[in-house]
Short mmCIF file of the C-alpha atoms (twelve columns), coordinates in Angstrom:
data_MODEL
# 
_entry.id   MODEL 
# 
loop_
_atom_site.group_PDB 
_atom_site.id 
_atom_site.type_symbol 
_atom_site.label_atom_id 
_atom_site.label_alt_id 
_atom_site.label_comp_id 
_atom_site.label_asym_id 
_atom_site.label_seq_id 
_atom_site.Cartn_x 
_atom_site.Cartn_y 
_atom_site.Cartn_z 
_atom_site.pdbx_PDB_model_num 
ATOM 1   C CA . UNK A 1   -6.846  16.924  13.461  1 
ATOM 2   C CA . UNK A 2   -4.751  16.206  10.556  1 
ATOM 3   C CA . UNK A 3   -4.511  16.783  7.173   1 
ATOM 4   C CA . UNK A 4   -5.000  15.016  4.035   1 
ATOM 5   C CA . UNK A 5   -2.672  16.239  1.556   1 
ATOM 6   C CA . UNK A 6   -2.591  15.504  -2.302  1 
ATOM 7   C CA . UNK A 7   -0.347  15.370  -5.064  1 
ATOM 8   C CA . UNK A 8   -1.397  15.777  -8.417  1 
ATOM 9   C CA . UNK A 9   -0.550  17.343  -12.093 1 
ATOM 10  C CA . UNK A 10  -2.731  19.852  -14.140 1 
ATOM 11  C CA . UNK A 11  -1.518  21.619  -17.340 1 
ATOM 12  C CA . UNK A 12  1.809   19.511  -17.073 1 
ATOM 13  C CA . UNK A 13  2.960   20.744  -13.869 1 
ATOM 14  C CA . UNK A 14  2.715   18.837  -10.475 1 
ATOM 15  C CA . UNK A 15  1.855   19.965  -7.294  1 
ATOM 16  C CA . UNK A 16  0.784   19.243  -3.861  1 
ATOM 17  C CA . UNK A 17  -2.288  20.326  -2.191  1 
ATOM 18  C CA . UNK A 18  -4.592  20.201  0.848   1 
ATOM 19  C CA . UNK A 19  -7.784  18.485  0.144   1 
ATOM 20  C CA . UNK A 20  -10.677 20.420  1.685   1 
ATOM 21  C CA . UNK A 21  -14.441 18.997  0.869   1 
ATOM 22  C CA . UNK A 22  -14.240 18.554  -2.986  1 
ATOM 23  C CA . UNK A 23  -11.423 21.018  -3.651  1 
ATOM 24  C CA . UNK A 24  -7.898  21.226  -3.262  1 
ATOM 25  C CA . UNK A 25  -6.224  24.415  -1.323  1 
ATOM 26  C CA . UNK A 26  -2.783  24.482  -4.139  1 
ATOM 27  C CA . UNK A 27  0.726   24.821  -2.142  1 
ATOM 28  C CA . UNK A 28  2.244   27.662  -3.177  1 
ATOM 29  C CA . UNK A 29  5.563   26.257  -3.733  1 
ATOM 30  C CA . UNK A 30  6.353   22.655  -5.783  1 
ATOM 31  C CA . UNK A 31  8.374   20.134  -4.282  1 
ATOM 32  C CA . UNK A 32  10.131  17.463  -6.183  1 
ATOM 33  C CA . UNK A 33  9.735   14.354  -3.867  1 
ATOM 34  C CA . UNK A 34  7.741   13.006  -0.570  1 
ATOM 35  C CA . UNK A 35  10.869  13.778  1.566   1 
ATOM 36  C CA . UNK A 36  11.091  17.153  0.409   1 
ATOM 37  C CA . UNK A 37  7.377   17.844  0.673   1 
ATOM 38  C CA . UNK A 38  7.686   16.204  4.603   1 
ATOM 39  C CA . UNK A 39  11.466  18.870  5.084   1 
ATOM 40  C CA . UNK A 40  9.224   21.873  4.263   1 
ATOM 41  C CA . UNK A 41  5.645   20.762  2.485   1 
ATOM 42  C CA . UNK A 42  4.526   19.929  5.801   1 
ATOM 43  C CA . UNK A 43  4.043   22.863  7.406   1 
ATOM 44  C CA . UNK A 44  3.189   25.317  4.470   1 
ATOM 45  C CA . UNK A 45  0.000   22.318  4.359   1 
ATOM 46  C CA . UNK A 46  -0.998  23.519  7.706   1 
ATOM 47  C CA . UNK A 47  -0.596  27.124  7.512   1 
ATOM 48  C CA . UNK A 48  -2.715  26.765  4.210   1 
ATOM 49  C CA . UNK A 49  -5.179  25.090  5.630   1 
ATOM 50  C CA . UNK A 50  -5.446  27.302  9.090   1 
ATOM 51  C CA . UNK A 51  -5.270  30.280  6.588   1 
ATOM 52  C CA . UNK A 52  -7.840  29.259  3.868   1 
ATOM 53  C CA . UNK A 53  -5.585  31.707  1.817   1 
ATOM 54  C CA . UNK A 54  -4.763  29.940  -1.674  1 
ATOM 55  C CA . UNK A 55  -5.426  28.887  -5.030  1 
ATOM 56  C CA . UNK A 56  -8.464  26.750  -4.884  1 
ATOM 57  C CA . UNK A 57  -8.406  23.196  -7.905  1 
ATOM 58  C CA . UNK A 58  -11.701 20.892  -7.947  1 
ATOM 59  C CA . UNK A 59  -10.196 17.416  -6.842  1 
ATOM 60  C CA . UNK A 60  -11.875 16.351  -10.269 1 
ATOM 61  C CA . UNK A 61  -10.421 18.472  -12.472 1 
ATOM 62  C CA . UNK A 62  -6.931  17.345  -11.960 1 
ATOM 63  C CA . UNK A 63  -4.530  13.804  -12.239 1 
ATOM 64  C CA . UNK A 64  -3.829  12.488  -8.727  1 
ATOM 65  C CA . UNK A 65  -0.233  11.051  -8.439  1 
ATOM 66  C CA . UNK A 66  1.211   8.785   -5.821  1 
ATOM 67  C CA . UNK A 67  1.913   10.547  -2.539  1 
ATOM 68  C CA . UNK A 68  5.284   8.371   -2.340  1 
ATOM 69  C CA . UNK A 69  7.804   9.585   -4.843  1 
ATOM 70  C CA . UNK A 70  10.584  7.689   -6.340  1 
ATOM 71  C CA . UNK A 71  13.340  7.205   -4.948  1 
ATOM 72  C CA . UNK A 72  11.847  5.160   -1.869  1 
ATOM 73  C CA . UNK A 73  12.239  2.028   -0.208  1 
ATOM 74  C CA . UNK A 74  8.977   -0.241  0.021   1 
ATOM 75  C CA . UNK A 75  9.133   -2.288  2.920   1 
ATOM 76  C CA . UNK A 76  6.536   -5.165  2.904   1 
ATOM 77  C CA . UNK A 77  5.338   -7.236  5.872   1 
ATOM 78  C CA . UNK A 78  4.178   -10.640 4.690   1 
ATOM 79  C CA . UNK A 79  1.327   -13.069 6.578   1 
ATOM 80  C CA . UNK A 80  0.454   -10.126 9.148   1 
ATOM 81  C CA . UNK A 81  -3.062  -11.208 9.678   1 
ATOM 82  C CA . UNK A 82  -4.136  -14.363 10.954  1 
ATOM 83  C CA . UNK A 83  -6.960  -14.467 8.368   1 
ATOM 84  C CA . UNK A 84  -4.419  -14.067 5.218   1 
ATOM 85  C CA . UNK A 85  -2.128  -16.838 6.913   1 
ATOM 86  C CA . UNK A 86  -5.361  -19.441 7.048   1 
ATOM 87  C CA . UNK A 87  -5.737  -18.892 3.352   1 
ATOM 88  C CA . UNK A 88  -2.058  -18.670 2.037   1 
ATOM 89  C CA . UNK A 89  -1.876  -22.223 3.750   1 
ATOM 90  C CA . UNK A 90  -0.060  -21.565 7.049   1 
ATOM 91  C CA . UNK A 91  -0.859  -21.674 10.768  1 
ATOM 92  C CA . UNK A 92  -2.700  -18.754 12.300  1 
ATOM 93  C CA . UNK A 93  -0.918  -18.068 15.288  1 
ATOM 94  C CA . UNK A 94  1.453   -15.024 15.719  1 
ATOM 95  C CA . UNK A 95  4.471   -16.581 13.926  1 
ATOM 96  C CA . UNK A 96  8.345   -16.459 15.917  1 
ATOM 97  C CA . UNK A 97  9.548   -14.194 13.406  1 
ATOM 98  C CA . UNK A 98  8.317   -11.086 10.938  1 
ATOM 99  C CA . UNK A 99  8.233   -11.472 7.410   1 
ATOM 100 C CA . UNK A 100 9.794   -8.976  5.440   1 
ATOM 101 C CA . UNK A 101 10.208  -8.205  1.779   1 
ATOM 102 C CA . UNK A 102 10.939  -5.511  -0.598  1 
ATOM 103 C CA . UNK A 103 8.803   -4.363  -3.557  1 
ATOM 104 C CA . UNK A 104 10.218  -2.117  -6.946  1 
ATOM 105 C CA . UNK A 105 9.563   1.791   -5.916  1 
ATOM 106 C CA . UNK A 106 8.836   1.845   -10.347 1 
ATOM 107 C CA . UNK A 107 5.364   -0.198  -9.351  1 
ATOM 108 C CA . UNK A 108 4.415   3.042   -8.028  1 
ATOM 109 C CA . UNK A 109 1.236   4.677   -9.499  1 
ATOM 110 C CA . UNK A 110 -1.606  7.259   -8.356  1 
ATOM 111 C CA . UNK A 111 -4.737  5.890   -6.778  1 
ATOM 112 C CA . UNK A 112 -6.726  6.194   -10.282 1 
ATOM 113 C CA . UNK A 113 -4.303  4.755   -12.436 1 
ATOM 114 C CA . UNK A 114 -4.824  1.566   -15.083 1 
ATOM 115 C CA . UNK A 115 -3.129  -1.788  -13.397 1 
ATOM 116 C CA . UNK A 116 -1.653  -3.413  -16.176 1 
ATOM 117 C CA . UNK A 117 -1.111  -7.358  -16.031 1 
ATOM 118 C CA . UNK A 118 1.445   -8.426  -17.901 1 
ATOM 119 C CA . UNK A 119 0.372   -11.021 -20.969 1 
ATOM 120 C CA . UNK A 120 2.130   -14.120 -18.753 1 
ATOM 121 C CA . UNK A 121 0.305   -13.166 -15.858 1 
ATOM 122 C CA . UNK A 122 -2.806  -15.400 -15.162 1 
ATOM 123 C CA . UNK A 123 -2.883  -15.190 -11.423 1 
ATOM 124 C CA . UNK A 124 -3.312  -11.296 -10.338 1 
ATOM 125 C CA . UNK A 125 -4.322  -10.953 -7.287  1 
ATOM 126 C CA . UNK A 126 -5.656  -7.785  -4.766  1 
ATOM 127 C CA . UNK A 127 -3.578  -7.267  -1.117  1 
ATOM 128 C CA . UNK A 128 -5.374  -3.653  0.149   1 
ATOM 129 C CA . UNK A 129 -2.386  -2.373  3.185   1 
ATOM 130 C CA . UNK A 130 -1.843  0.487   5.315   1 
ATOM 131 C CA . UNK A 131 1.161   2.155   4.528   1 
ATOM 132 C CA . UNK A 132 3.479   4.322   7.236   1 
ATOM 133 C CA . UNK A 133 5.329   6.741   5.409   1 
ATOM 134 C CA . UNK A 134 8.731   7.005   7.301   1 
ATOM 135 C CA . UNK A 135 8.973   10.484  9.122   1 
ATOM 136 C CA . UNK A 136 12.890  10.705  10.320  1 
ATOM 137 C CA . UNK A 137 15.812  9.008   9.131   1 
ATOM 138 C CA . UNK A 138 16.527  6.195   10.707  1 
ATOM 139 C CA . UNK A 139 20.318  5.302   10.331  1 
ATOM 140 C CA . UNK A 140 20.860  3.204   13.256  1 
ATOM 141 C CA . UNK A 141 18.798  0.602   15.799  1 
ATOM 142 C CA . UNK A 142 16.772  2.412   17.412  1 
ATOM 143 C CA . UNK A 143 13.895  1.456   19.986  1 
ATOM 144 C CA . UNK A 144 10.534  2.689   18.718  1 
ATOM 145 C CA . UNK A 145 7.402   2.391   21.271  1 
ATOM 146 C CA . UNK A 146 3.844   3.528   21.208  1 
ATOM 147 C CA . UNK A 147 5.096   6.350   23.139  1 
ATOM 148 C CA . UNK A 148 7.906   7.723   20.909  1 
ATOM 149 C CA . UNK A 149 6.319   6.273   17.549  1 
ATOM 150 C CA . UNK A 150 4.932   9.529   15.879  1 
ATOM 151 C CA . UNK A 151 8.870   10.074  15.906  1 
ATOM 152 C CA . UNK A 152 8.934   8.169   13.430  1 
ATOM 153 C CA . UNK A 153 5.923   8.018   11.539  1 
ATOM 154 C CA . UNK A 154 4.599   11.310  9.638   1 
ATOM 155 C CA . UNK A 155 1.465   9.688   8.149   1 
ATOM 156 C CA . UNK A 156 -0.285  6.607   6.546   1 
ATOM 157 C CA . UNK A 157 -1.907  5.991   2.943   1 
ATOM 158 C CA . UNK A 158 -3.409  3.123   1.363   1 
ATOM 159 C CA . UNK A 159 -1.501  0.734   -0.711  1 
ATOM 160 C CA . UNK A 160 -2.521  -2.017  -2.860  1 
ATOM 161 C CA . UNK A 161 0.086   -4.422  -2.770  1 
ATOM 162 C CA . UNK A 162 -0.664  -6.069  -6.589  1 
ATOM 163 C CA . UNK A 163 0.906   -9.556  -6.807  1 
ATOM 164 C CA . UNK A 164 1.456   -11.900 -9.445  1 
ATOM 165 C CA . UNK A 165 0.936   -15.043 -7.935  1 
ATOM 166 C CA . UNK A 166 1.892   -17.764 -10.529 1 
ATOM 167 C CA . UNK A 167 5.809   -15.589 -10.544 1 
ATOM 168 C CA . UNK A 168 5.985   -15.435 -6.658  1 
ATOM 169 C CA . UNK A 169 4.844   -18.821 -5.643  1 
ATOM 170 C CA . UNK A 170 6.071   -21.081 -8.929  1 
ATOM 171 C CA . UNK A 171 10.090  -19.078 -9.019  1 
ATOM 172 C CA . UNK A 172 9.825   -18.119 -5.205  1 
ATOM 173 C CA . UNK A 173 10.661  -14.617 -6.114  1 
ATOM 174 C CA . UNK A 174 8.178   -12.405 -4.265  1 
ATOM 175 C CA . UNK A 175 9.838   -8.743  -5.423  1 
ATOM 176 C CA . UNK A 176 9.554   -10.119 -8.947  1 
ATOM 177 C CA . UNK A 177 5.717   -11.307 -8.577  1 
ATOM 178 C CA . UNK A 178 4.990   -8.093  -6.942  1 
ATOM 179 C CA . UNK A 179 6.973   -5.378  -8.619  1 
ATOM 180 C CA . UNK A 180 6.134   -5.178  -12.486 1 
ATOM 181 C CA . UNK A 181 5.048   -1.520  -13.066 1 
ATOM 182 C CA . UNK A 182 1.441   -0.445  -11.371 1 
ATOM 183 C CA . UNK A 183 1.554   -2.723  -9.170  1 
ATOM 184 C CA . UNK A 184 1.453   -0.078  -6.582  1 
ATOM 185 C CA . UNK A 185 -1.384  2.278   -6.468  1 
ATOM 186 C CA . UNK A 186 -0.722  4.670   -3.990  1 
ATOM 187 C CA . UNK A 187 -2.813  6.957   -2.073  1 
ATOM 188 C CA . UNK A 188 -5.697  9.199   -3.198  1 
ATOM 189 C CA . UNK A 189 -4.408  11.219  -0.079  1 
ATOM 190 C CA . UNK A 190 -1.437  11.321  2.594   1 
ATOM 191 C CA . UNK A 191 -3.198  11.406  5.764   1 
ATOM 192 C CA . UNK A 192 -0.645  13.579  7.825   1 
ATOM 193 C CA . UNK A 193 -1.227  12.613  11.437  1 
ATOM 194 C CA . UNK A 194 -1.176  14.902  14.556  1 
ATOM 195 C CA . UNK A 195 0.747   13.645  17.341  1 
ATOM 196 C CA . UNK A 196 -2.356  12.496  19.292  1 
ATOM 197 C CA . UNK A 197 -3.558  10.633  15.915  1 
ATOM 198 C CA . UNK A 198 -0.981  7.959   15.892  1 
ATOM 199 C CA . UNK A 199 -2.302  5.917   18.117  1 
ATOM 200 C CA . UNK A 200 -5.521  5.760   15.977  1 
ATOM 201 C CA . UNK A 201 -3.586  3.862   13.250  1 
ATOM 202 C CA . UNK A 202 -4.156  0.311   15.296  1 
ATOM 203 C CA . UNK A 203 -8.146  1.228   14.677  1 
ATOM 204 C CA . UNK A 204 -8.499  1.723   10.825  1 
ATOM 205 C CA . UNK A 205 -11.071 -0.513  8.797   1 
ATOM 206 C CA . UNK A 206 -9.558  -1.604  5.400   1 
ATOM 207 C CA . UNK A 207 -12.047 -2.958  2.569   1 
ATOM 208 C CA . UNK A 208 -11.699 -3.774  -0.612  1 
ATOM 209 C CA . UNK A 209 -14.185 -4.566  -3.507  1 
ATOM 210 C CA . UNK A 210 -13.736 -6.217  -6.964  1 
ATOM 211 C CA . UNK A 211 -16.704 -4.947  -9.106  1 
ATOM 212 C CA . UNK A 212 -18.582 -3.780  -6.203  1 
ATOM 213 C CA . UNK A 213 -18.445 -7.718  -4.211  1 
ATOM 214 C CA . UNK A 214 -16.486 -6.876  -1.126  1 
ATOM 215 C CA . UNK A 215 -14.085 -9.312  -0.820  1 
ATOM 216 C CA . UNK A 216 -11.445 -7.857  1.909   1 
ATOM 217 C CA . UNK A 217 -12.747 -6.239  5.523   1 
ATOM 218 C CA . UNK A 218 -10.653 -5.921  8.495   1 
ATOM 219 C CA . UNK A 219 -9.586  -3.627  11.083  1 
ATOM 220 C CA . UNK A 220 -5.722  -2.681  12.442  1 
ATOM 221 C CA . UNK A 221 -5.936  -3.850  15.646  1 
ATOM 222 C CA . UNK A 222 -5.979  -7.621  14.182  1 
ATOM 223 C CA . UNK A 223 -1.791  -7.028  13.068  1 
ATOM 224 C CA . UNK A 224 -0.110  -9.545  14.369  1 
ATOM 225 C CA . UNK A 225 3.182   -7.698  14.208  1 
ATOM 226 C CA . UNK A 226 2.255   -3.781  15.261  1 
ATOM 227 C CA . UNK A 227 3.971   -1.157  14.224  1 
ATOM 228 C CA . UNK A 228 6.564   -0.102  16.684  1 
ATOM 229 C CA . UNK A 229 8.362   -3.314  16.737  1 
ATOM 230 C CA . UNK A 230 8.006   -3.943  13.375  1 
ATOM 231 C CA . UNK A 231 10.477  -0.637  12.726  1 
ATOM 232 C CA . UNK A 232 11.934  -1.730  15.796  1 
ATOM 233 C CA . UNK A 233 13.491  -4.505  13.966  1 
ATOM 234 C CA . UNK A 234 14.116  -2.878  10.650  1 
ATOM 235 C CA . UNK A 235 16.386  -0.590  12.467  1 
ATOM 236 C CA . UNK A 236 18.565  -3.620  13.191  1 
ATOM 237 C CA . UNK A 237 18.667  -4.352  9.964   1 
ATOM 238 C CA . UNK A 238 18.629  -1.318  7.969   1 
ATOM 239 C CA . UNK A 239 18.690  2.382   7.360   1 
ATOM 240 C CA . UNK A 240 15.383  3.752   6.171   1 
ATOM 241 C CA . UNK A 241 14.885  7.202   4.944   1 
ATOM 242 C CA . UNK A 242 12.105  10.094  5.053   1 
ATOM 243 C CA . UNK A 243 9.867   9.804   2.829   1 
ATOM 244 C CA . UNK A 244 9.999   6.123   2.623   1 
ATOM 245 C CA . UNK A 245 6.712   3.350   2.551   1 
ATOM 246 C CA . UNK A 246 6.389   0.755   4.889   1 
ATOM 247 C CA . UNK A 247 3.633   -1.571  4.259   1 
ATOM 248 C CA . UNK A 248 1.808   -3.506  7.198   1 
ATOM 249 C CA . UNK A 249 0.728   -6.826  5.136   1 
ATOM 250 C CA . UNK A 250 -2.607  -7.582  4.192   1 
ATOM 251 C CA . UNK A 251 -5.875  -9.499  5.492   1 
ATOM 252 C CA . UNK A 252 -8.063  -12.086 4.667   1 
ATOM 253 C CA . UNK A 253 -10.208 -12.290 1.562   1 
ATOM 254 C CA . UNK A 254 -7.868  -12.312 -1.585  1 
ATOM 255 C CA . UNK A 255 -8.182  -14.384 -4.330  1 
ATOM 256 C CA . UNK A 256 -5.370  -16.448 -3.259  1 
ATOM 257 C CA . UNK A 257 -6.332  -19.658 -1.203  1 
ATOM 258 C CA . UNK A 258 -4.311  -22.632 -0.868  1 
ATOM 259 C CA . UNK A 259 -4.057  -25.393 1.761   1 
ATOM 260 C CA . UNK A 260 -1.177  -26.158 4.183   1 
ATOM 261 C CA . UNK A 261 -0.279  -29.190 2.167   1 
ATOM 262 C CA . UNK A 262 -0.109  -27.291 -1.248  1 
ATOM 263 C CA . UNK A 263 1.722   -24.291 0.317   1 
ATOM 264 C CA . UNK A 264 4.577   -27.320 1.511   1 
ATOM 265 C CA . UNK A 265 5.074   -28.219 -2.024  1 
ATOM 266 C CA . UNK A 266 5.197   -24.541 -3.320  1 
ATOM 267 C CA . UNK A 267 8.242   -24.166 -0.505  1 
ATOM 268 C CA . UNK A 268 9.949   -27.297 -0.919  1 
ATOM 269 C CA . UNK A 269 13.348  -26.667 -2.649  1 
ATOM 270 C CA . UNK A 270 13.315  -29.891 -4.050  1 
ATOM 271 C CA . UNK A 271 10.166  -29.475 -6.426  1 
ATOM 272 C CA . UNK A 272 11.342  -27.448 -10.124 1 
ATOM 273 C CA . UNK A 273 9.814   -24.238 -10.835 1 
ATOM 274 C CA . UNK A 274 7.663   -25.275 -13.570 1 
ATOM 275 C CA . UNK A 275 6.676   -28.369 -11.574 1 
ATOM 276 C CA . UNK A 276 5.567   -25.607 -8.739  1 
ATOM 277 C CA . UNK A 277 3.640   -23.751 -11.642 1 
ATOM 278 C CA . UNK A 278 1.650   -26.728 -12.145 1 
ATOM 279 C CA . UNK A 279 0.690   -27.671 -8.607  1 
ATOM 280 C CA . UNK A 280 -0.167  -24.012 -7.502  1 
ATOM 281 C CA . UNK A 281 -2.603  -23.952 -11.155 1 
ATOM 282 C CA . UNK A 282 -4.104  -26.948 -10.540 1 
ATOM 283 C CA . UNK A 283 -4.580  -25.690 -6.732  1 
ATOM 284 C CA . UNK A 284 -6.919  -22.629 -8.146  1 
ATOM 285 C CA . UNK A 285 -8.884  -23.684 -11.050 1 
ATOM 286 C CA . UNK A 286 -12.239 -23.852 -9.729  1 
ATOM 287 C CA . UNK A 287 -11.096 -20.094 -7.683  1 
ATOM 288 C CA . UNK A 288 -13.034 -17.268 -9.950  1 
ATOM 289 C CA . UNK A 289 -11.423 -14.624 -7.382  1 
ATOM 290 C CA . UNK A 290 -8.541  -13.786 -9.244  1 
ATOM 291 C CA . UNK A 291 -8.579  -10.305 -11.362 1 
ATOM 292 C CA . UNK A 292 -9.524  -10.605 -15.016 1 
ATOM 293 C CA . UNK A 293 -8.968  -7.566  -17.398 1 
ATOM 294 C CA . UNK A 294 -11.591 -5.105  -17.247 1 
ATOM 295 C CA . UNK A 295 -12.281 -5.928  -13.251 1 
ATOM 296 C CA . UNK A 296 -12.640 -2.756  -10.953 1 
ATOM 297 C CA . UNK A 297 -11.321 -2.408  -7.803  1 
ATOM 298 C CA . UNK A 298 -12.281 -0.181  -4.879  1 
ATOM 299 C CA . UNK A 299 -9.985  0.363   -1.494  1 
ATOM 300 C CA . UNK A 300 -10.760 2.719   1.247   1 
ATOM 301 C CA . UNK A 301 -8.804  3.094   4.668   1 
ATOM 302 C CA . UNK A 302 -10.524 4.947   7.513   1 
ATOM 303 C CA . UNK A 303 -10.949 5.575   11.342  1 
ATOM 304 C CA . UNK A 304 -14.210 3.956   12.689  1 
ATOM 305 C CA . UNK A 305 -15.437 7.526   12.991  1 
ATOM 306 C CA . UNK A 306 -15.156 8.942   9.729   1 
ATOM 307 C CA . UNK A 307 -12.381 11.401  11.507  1 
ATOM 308 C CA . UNK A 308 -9.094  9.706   9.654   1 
ATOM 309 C CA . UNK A 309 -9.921  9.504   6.379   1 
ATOM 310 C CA . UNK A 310 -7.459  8.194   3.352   1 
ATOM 311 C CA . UNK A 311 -9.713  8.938   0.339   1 
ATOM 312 C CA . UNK A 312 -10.450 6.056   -2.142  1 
ATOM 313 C CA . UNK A 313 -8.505  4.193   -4.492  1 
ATOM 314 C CA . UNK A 314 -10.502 3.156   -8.017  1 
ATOM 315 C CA . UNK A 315 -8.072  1.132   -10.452 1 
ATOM 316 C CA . UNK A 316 -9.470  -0.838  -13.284 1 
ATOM 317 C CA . UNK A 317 -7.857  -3.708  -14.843 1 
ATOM 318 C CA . UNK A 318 -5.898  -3.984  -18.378 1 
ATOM 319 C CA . UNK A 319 -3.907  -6.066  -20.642 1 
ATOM 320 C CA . UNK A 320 -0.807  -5.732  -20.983 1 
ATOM 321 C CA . UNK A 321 1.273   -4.334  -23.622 1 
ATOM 322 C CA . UNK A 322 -0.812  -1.005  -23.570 1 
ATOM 323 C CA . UNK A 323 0.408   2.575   -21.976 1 
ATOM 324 C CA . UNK A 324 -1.831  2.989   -18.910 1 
ATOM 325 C CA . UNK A 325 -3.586  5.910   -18.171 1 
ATOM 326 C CA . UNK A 326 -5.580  7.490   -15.166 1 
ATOM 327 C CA . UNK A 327 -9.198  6.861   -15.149 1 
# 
C-alpha cells in the first residue's frame, strides 16, 4: 500500500511527514524541494512508517503546504473529458490531437490556502484534476506504457486548476487566465504509489463542491487521453524533471458553459479582444456557477475503495488586493 506523505510548517520551519489517522509521523531530516524529498524523502517515508519510530504532529495543529515545490513545470491537458468538451462548446469525441498548456509554478499554494481573485476578475471558475508528479527525468523521447509507467510516475495529488475565464477566452492567453498567484491549490497529501498501485490511477472518483452543491463528479477511466501516451508525447517535445506536475484536464460540471457557436467566435482571429470580452459576458449572464468571494470549495480524489486516498482540499474565496492566508 502506499503512503500519503505531507508537507507542512510549524514554528517557522517546514517539514515533511507521513500522515497516519489524524497525526503526522515528522521526517527526521528537512528537504528543500519535491525532487529532493522523491532523491531521498522517499524512502526515509517508508521506513518511518514500517517503524512507527518518530516525532508524532496532530495534522491540525500545523500549516499544510503544497506537496509540489517551486521550481516545477505544470503541464496541463486541456478538453480531456468528453463532458468538459460538451460544455466548453466543442465536439465530444476523442479529439486527433492532445491539448497541452503550461500554468505559472508561483500559482502554487497548500490545499487550505485563501484563492484570491484578482479585482478584474469576474469570471473565476473551479477545474478539480489529478496530478502525476513526474518520478525520473525524462530528457529524451521515450516510450511510456501501462507496463513501464510507474517508471515514470512516483505519485498523484489533487490539483485545482483555478482559471480566469474572461483573461483566457477574451486575450486567448490560457497561462495568463490560469496562473495569477493561488490559482493552484495543491495537495492536502502526495499519495506515493506502490508499483502495483499505478494502475489504480485510471479508477479514481474526482468531486468537487462549491458551498456544499456538488457540481463536478467523475471517474479516471473517462480520460480521453490516458496517461502513458500523454508523457509519451511530451517526451517528444520536452524534457521534464523529478519532481515536476502534470495535470490530466478536468471534467464536466464547471461554471463555464458555452455553445459551439459562441466558442467559434471566442477562436476566431478576426474578432478584437474586447469584442471577445463582450460575446463570452453576454454568453454567461444568466450562469450563477461562477465563484463569488466568500464561496467555499471542497475537492477530494480517491480509489473507489477508500484504499487510495488524496486527503481533501478546502479553499475559500477572497478579494483581491489582500495577503492570503491558510484557513
Amino acid at each position: 500500500m502506499g503512503l500519503q506523505v505531507v508537507r507542512f510548517k510549524t514554528d517557522n520551519k517546514e517539514q515533511w511527514g507521513v500522515v497516519s489517522g489524524g497525526n503526522i509521523l515528522v521526517l527526521p531530516n528537512s528537504y528543500q524541494s519535491l525532487a529532493k524529498f522523491l532523491e531521498a524523502g522517499a524512502a526515509e517515508a517508508r521506513k518511518v512508517k514500517a517503524e512507527g519510530s518518530a516525532e508524532v504532529l496532530s495534522l491540525n495543529e500545523v500549516d499544510i503546504l503544497s506537496p509540489v515545490t517551486q521550481p516545477a513545470r505544470i503541464i496541463c491537458q486541456g478538453a480531456n473529458y468528453a463532458s468538459h468538451r460538451v460544455e466548453a462548446g466543442l465536439e465530444s469525441d476523442r479529439p486527433p490531437f492532445n491539448l497541452i498548456f503550461s500554468k505559472a509554478d508561483s500559482s502554487l499554494c497548500g490545499a487550505n490556502s485563501e484563492i484570491v481573485r484578482p479585482e478584474h476578475v469576474r469570471l473565476l471558475d473551479y477545474e478539480i484534476e489529478l496530478g502525476l508528479i513526474i518520478g525520473t527525468d525524462i530528457c529524451e523521447q521515450v516510450a511510456v506504457t501501462e507496463e513501464n509507467l510507474h517508471q515514470y510516475i512516483a505519485g498523484i495529488v489533487i490539483v485545482n486548476d483555478v482559471s480566469a475565464r474572461d483573461v483566457q477566452f477574451s486575450q486567448g492567453q490560457w497561462l495568463k487566465g490560469k496562473s495569477y498567484r493561488t490559482f493552484a491549490p495543491t495537495g492536502p497529501y502526495l499519495y506515493l504509489l506502490d508499483q502495483d498501485e499505478v494502475e489504480m490511477i485510471h479508477n479514481l472518483e474526482l468531486k468537487l463542491w462549491v458551498n456544499n452543491e456538488i457540481r463536478q463528479s467523475a471517474n479516471t477511466d473517462q480520460l480521453l487521453f490516458k496517461p502513458a501516451e500523454t508523457l509519451t508525447e511530451l517526451s517528444e517535445i520536452m524534457d521534464l524533471s523529478k519532481g515536476d506536475l502534470v495535470l490530466t484536464g478536468t471534467t464536466g460540471g464547471v461554471a463555464l458553459n458555452i455553445s459551439a457557436a459562441v466558442n467559434e467566435q471566442l477562436m476566431n482571429p478576426a474578432v478584437s479582444g474586447p469584442r471577445k470580452l463582450e460575446i463570452l459576458i453576454e454568453s454567461q449572464l444568466t450562469n450563477d456557477k461562477y465563484l463569488n468571494d466568500g464561496d467555499i470549495i471542497r475537492c477530494q480524489i480517491k480509489s473507489p475503495d477508500g484504499v487510495i486516498d488524496l486527503g481533501e482540499q478546502v479553499n475559500r474565496v477572497v478579494a483581491g488586493n489582500k495577503k492570503p492566508v491558510s484557513i
